[in-house]
C-alpha positions in Angstrom: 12.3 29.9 -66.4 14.8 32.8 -66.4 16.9 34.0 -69.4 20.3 32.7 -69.7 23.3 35.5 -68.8 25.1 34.9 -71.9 28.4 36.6 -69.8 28.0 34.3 -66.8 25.9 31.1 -67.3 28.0 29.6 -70.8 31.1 27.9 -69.5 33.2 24.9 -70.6 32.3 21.5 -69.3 36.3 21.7 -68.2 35.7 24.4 -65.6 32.1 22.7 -64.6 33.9 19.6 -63.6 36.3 21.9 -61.7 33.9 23.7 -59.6 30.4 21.5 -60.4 29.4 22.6 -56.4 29.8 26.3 -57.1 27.9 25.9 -60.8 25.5 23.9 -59.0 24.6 26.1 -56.0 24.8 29.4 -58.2 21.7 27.6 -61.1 19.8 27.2 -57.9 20.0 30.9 -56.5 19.6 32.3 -59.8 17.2 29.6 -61.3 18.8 30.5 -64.4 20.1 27.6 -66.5 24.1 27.1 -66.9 24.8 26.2 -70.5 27.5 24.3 -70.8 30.1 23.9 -73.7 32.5 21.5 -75.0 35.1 21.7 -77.7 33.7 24.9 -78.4 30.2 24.3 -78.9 27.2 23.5 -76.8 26.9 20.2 -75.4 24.4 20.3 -71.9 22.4 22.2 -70.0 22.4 22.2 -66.2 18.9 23.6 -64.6 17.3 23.9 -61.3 14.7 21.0 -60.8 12.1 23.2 -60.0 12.2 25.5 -62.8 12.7 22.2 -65.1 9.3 20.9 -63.3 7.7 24.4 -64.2 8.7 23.6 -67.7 7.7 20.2 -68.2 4.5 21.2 -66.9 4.1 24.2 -69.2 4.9 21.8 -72.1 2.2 19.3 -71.2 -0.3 22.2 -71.3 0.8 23.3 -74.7 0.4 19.8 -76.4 -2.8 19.8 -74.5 -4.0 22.9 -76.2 -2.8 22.0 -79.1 -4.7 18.8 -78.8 -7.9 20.5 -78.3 -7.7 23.0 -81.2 -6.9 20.0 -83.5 -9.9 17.7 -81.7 -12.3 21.5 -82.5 -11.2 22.0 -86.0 -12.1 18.5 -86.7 -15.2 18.6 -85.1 -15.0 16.6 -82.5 -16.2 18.8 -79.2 -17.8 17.8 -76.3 -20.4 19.1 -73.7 -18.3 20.4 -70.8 -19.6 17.7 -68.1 -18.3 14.7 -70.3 -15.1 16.7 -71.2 -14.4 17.1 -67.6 -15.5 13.2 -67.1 -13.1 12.0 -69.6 -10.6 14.5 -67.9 -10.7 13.1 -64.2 -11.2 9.2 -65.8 -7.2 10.3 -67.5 -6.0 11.4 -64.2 -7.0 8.7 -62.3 -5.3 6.2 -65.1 -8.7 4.9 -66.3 
């Protein structure tokens, strides 16, 4: 995901409702996220589905990391053909 323009891409949730359309087309040409204020402080953030996809699925392969250096530390490893068993039973919902 792109980097915020602090200048452009903070605005009040006043001038979103205002111009939601323009805010809305400009997140997805610049696939930067609009951060959006209210009374002063942030309250929302408005992001481009895909780049929210692209995050969601970097997120699920952190915790799945994660997971397996916890599961190593403690031992509990597994040959690779059972691993990737286990792995394709998950996907399926098994």
């Amino acid at each position: 995901m792109r980097r915020p323009n602090l200048d452009e891409d903070v605005q009040p949730v006043s001038e979103f409702r205002a111009n939601a359309a323009k805010f809305v087309q400009r997140v997805r040409e610049t696939r930067r996220p609009l951060l959006l204020t209210q009374h002063g402080t942030s309250a929302a953030v408005l992001m481009d589905v895909g780049e929210y996809e692209k995050m969601l699925d970097s997120i699920e392969l952190l915790r799945d990391a994660r997971g397996a250096e916890r599961r190593t530390g403690a031992g509990e490893t597994a040959e690779h053909g059972e691993a990737t068993a286990r792995r394709l039973e998950k996907q399926s919902g098994g």
